[in-house]
C-alpha positions in Angstrom: -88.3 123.2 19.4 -86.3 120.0 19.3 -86.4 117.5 21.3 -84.4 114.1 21.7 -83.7 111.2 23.9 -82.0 108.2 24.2 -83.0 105.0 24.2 -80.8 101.9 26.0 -81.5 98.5 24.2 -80.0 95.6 24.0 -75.9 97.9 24.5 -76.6 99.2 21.7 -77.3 103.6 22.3 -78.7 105.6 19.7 -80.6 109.2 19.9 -84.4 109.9 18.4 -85.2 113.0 17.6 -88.7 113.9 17.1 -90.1 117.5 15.4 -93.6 118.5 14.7 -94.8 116.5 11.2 -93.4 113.5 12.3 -95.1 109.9 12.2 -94.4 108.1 15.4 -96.1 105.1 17.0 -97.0 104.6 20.2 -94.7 101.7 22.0 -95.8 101.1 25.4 -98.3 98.0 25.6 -100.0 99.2 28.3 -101.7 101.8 26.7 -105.0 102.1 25.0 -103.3 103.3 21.7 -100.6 100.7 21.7 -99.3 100.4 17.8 -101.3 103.1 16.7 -99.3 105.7 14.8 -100.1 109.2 14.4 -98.4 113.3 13.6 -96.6 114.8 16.5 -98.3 118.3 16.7 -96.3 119.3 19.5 -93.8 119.1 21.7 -93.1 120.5 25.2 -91.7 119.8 28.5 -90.6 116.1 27.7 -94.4 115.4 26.5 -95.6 115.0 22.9 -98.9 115.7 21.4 -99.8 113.0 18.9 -102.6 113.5 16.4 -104.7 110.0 15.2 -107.2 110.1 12.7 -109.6 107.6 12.0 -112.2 107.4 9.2 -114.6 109.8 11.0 -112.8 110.6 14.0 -109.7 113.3 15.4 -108.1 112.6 18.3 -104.9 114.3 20.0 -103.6 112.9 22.8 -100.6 113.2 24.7 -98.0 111.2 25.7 -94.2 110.9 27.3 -91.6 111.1 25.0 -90.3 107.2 25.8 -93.3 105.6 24.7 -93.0 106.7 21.2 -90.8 105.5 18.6 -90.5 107.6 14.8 -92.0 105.7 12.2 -89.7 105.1 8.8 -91.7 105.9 6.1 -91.0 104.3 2.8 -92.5 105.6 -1.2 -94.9 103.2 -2.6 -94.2 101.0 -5.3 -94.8 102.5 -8.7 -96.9 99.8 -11.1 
């Protein structure tokens, strides 16, 4: 299933779509797990299910689409 929305800021529009497998981090300061970043694990009626792991914890919590943001993963530097 694939979802996207889009996001108004600053005049500028642009769509995010966001799949199962995908890093994303949650954006809305009000929340608990504000800047955390998780895996979606799934997707469904405008509300995503975000997986955090932690050392010795699993959690999978769910959230509305426009409080995430995908995260941009980059390779790490070879030495």
């Amino acid at each position: 299933m694939l979802q996207s929305f889009q996001v108004h800021d600053q005049k500028v529009l642009k769509t995010i779509m966001i799949l199962p497998g995908t890093t994303v981090r949650v954006i809305n300061p009000d929340d608990t797990y504000y800047r955390f970043e998780g895996l979606v694990q799934r997707l469904s009626d405008g509300k995503v299910a975000v997986l955090f792991e932690g050392g010795n914890w699993d959690k999978l919590i769910t959230f509305k689409l426009s409080e995430l943001e995908e995260v941009v993963l980059t390779p790490a530097k070879k030495k």
